[in-house]
C-alpha positions in Angstrom: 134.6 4.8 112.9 133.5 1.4 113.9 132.0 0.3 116.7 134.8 -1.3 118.6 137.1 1.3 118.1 134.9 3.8 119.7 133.7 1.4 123.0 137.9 1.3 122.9 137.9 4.9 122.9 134.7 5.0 125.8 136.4 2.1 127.5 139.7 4.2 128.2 137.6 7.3 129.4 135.4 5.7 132.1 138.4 3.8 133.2 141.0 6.5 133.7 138.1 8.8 135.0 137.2 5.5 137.0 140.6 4.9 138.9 141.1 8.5 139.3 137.7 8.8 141.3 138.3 5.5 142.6 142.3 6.0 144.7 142.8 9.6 144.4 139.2 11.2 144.3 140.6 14.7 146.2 143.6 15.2 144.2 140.9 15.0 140.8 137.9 17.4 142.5 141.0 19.6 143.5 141.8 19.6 139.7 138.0 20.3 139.0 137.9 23.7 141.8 135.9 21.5 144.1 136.7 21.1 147.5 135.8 17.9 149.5 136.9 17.5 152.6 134.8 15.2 154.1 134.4 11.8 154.2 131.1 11.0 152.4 132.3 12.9 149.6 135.2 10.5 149.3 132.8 8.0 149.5 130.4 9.0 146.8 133.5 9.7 144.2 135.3 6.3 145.0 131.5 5.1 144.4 131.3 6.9 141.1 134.5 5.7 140.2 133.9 2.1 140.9 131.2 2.3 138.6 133.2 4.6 135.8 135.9 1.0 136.1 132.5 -1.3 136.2 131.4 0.5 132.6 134.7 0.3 131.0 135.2 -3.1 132.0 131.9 -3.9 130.5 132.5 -2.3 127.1 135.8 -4.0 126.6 134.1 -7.2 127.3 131.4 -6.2 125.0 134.1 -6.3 122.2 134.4 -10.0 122.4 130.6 -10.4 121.7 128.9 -11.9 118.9 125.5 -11.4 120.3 123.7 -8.5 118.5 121.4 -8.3 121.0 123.9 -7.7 124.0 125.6 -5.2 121.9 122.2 -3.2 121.4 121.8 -2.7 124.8 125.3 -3.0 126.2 125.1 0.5 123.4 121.9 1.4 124.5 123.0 1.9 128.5 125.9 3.2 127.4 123.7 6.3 125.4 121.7 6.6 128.6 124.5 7.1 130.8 126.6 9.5 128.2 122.8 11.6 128.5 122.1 12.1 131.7 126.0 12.7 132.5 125.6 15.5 129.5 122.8 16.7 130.9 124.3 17.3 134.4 127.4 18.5 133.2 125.5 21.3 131.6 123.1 22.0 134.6 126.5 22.5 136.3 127.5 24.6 133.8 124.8 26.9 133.9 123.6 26.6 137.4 126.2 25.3 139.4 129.3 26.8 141.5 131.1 27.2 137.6 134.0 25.0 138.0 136.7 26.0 135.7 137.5 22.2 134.5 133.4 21.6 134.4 133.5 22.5 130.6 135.9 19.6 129.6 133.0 17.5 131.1 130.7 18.6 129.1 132.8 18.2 125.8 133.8 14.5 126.8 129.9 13.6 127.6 128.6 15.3 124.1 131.2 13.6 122.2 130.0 9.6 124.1 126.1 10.7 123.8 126.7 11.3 120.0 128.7 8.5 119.4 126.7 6.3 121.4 123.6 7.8 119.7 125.0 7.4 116.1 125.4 3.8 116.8 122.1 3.4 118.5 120.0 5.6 116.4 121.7 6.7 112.9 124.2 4.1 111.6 122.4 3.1 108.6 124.0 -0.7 108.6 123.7 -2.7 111.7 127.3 -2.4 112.8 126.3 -4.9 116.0 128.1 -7.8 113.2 131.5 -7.8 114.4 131.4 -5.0 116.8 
């Protein structure tokens, strides 16, 4: 897979995760087994979800660059991010309330960390020529 095609793929994740958080962030926990019903939980989803739209706006934009550099670390973030939400999909997982739809989480976050990964850390040519 090439590296455009899979910030594509990233791009259309974050972005429907994004708008979801971002104008209907009860209907999506509902979907999830979590109950909100307060206002600063609204708050930090529609927060979350604003920056879910602010990373796939990025990596779309990031397909129109010819600087290897900004793809590095456009990739780079991207790897950190895909981590660490990895990381706590699995801690809620193991040691949270067990939310039925937690596990789909955890499948979409391993699948961007290794990508992300494979292009930061394994892809034997730079593929940062051309995206």
């Amino acid at each position: 897979m090439k590296l455009n095609v899979f910030l594509t793929i990233a791009s259309v994740i974050a972005g429907l995760f994004g708008l979801a958080l971002f104008f209907v962030p009860e209907q999506l926990m509902t979907i999830y087994g979590a109950a909100l019903g307060t206002m600063s939980a609204c708050f930090l989803d529609r927060f979350l979800g604003a920056t879910f739209i602010g990373v796939a706006v990025l990596n779309l934009l990031a397909l129109k660059s010819t600087s290897s550099e900004a793809l590095r670390v456009i990739v780079m973030g991207d790897f950190v991010i895909s981590l660490l939400g990895l990381i706590v999909a699995l801690w809620e997982v193991f040691g949270g309330q067990g939310y039925s739809m937690v596990w789909t989480t955890v499948i979409i976050y391993l699948f961007l960390t290794i990508g992300f990964g494979y292009f930061q850390f394994l892809k034997p040519t730079k593929p940062w020529a051309g995206a």
